[in-house]
C-alpha positions in Angstrom: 19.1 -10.8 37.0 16.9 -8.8 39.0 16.0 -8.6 42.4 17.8 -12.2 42.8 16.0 -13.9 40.2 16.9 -14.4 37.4 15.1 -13.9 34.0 15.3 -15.4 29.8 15.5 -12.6 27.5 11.9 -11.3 26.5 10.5 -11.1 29.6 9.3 -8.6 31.1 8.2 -6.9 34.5 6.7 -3.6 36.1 8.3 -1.1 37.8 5.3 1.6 38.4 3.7 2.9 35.4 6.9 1.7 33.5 7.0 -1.6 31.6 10.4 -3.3 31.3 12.0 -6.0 28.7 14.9 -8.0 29.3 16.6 -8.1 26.0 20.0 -9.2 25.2 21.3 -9.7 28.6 20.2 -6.2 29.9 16.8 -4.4 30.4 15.0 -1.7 28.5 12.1 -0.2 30.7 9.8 2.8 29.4 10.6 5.8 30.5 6.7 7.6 31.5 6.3 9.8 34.0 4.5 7.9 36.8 1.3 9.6 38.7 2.9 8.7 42.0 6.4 9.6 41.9 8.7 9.0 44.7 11.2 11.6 44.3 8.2 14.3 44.0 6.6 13.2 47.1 10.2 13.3 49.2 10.9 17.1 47.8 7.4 18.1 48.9 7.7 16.7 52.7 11.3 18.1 53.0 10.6 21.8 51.8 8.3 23.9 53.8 5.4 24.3 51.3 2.4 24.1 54.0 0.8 21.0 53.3 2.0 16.9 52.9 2.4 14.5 50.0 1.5 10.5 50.2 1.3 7.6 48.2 -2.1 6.3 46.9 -2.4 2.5 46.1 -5.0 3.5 43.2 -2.6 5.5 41.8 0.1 3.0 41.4 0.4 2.3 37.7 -0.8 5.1 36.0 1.3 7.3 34.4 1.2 10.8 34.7 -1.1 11.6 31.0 -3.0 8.8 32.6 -3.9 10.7 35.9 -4.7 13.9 33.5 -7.2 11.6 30.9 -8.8 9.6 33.3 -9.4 11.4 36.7 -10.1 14.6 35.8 -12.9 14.8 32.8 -14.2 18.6 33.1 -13.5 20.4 29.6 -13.4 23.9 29.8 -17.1 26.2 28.8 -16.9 28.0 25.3 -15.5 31.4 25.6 -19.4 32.9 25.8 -20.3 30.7 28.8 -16.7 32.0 30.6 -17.3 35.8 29.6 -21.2 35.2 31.3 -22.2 38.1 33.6 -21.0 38.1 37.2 -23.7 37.8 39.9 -23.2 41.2 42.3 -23.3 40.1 45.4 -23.1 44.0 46.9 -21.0 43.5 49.8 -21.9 46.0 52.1 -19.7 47.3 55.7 -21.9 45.2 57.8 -21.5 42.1 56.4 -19.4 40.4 58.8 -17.2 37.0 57.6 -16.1 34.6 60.0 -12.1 33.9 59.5 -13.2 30.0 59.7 -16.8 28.4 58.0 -17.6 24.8 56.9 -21.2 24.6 55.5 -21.5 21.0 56.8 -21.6 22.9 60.4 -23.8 25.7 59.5 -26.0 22.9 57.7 -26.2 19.4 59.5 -27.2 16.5 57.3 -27.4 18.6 54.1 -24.4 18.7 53.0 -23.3 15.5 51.0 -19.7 13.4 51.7 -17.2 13.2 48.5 -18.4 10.3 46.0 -15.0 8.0 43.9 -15.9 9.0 39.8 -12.5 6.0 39.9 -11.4 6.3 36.1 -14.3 7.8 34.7 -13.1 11.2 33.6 -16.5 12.8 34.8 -15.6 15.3 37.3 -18.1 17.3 35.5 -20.9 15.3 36.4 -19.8 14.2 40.1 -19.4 18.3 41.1 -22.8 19.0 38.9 -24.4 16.7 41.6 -22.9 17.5 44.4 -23.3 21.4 44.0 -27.1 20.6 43.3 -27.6 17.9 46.3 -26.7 20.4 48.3 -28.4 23.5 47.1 -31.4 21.7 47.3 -31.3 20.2 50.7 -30.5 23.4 52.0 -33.9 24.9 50.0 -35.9 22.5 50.9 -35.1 23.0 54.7 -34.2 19.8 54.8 -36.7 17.8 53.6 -35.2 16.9 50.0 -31.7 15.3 51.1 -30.8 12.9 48.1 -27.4 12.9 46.8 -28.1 13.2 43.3 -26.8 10.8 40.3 -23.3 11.4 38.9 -24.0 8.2 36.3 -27.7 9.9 35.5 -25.7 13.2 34.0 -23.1 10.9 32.9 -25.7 8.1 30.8 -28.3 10.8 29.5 -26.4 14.2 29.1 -25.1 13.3 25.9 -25.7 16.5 24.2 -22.1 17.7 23.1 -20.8 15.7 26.5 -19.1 12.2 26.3 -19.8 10.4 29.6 -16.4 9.1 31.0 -14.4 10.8 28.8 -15.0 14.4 29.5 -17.5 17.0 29.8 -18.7 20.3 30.1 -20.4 21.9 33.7 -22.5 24.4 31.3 -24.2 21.2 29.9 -24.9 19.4 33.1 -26.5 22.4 34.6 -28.6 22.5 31.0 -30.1 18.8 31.5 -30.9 19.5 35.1 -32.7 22.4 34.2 -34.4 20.3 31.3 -34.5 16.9 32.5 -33.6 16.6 35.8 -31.8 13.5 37.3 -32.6 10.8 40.4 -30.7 10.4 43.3 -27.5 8.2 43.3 -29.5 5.3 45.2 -32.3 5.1 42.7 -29.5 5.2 39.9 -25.8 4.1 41.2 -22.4 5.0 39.6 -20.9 1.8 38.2 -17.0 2.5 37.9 -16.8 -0.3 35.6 -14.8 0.4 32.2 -17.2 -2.7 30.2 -20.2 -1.4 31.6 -19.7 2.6 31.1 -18.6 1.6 27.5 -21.9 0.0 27.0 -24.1 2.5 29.5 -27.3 3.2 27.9 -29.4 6.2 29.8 -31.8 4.3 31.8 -34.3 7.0 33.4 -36.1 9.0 31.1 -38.4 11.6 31.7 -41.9 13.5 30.7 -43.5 16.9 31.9 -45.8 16.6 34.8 -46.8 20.0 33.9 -45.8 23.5 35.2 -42.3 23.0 34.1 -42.0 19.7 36.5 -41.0 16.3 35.2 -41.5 12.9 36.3 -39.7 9.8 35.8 -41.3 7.3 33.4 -39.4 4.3 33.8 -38.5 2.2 37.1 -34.9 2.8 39.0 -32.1 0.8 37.9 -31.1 -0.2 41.2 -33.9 -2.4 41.6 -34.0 -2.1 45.8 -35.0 1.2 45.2 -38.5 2.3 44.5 -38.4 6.4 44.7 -37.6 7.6 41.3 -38.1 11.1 41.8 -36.8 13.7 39.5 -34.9 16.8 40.7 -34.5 19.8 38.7 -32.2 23.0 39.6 -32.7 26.5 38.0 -29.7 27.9 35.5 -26.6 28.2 37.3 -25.1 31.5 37.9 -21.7 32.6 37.7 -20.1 34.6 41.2 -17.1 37.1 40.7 -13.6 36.0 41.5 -13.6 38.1 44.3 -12.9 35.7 47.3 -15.3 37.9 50.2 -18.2 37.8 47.3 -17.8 34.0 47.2 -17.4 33.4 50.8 -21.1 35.4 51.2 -22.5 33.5 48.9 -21.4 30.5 50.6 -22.8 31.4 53.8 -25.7 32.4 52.6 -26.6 30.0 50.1 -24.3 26.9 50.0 -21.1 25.0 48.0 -20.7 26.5 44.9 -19.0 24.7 41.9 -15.1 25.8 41.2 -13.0 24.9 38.0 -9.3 24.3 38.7 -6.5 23.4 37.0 -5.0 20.1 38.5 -1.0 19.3 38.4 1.1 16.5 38.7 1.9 17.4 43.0 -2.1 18.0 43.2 -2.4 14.0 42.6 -0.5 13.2 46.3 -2.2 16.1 48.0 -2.4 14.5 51.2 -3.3 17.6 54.1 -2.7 21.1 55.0 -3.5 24.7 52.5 -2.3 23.2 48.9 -0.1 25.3 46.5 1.1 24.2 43.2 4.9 23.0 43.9 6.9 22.2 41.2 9.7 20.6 42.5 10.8 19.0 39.7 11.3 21.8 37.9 14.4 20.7 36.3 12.3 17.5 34.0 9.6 20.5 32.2 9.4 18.1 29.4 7.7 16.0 31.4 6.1 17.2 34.3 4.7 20.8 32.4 1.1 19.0 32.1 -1.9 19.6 33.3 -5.7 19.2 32.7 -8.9 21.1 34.1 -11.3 19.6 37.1 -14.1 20.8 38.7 -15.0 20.6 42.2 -17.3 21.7 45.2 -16.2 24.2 47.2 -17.8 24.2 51.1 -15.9 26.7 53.3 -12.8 28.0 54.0 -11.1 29.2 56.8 -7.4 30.0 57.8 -4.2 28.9 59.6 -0.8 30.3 61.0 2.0 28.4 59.3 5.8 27.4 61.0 6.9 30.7 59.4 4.3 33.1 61.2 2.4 34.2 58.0 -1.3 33.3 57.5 -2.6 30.9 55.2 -6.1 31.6 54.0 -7.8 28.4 51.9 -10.4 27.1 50.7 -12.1 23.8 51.8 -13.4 21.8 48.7 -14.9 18.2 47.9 -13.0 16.3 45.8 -14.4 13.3 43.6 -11.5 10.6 44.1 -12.9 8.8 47.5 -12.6 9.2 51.0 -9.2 7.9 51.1 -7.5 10.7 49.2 -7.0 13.9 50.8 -8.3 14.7 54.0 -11.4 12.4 54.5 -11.9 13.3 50.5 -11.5 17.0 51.1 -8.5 18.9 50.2 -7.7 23.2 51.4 -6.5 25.2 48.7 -4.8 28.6 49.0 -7.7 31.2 49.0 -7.7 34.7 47.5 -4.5 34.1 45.3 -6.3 32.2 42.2 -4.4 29.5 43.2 -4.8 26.8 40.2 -7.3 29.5 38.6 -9.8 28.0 41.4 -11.3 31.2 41.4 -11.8 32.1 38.2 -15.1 30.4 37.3 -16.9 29.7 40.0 -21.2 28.9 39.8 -23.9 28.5 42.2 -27.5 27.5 41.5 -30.9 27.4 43.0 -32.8 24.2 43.0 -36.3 23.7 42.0 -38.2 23.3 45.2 -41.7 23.3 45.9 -43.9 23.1 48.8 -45.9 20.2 46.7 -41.9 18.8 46.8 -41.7 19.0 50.2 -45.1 17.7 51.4 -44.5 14.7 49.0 -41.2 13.8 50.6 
């Protein structure tokens, strides 16, 4: 029996992630650790961490390696590309940082709304494009304001990358240097498992001379008829000193951020997130975690129910508009929290004037 019905031995049911069997009179259910765990999400919203937990229908089902292969997807650079040299931002006494900035108000219209990479483990290419879109709105003053293609870096940049199933940033910033992508209208992500096993690059491109390039084939979303190619310069990588990032922010735009994503960061729901390992006592199953990469916009700070100040980050995530707050999530700032500051890039975009005439 269960819930009130009754059931002949060899069938079977789910509870979460967790299949179970009814086999000789009793049932035998898996025991994997579940993305969206109950008991986890109760411990969070009775402590006083400084931010809430919640459910998330799309993460019903999964199990917690799941969460980790599928939703996450950024692969760490090769020890050279982490030891790169650190841009010097020299930080003089007259540089003068507001306690709260959001570059969507310092920027109006330029700065692009969290995209869904679903279960494509691509978070690679969804940050690659949304650092860039911005950086080259903001360059082009406005007049270049595509959000770039996720499923152009994720179809084409398969040099040492591997689409859906994980990444590297270094590589994406490579092939838009090279090859440039389209914007996300001319060439759509497609969450589908059958047709990202079977996604052929469908945009190729040629020099147009003076290290330009120009798309020789039509856009794949056929109700879209502007196939222009954007290019960004070599990324660069900022020091994990928070005040040099928060400059360069302001002066520049959202930068890219690697983290490292754990099993609470799944039911982040609002407030200044800190890893919280309240289950504690199950390690063997909840001592996993996988690297992410994300946008970072602004940060700011708030006074907590205990008097102390909470400095954070504000960041873009890539799982939708329903996760998080509005699809953004604040992150403890200038404590490395989840080694969010430890490799952090920003890049220039290729603009021209000839770019922004022909826009």
């Amino acid at each position: 029996m269960k819930n009130g019905l009754q059931y002949s031995s060899g069938a079977t049911y789910r509870e979460n992630c967790n299949l179970c069997t009814c086999s000789s009179g009793q049932w035998d259910c898996e025991q994997h650790m579940c993305l969206i765990n109950q008991e986890m999400i109760h411990n969070i919203n009775r402590g006083n961490y400084g931010w809430r937990a919640s459910n998330y229908s799309q993460f019903w089902g999964l199990t917690l390696d799941e969460g980790i292969r599928y939703r996450l997807g950024t692969r760490r650079p090769s020890n050279t590309v982490m030891n790169m040299n650190e841009l010097n931002m020299k930080m003089d006494s007259n540089d003068l940082l507001p306690r709260y900035f959001n570059a969507a108000n310092k920027w109006p219209g330029m700065i692009h709304e969290p995209m869904d990479q679903g279960n494509c483990a691509a978070s690679w290419a969804f940050s690659t494009a949304a650092v860039a879109s911005d950086r080259i709105s903001i360059q082009s003053m406005g007049h270049m304001t595509a959000a770039l293609s996720p499923q152009n870096l994720i179809s084409c940049n398969t040099r040492n990358q591997q689409g859906c199933h994980g990444g590297r940033v270094d590589g994406a910033w490579w092939y838009l240097r090279r090859r440039g992508v389209v914007s996300d209208a001319c060439y759509p992500f497609s969450n589908s498992e059958k047709q990202q096993l079977s996604s052929q690059c469908m945009m190729s491109t040629r020099s147009a001379g003076r290290g330009k390039r120009q798309a020789t084939m039509p856009c794949p979303n056929p109700y879209s008829h502007t196939n222009q190619i954007y290019q960004a310069t070599p990324p660069y990588r900022l020091s994990n000193n928070d005040k040099e990032i928060m400059k360069e922010i302001m002066e520049n735009g959202p930068v890219q951020a690697l983290m490292e994503v754990h099993e609470d960061f799944f039911v982040y729901r609002s407030g200044v997130y800190r890893h919280t390992p309240v289950m504690a006592e199950k390690p063997e199953t909840f001592r996993r975690h996988g690297t992410h990469s994300v946008k970072i916009t602004g940060w700011g700070e708030e006074q907590g129910h205990d008097g102390q100040i909470r400095q954070y980050w504000i960041a873009a995530n890539s799982w939708g508009r329903d996760w998080g707050e509005n699809g953004y999530f604040r992150i403890a700032r200038g404590e490395n929290e989840c080694d969010i500051e430890t490799f952090i890039l920003g890049s220039w975009g290729r603009v021209t004037m000839e770019d922004m005439l022909h826009k």
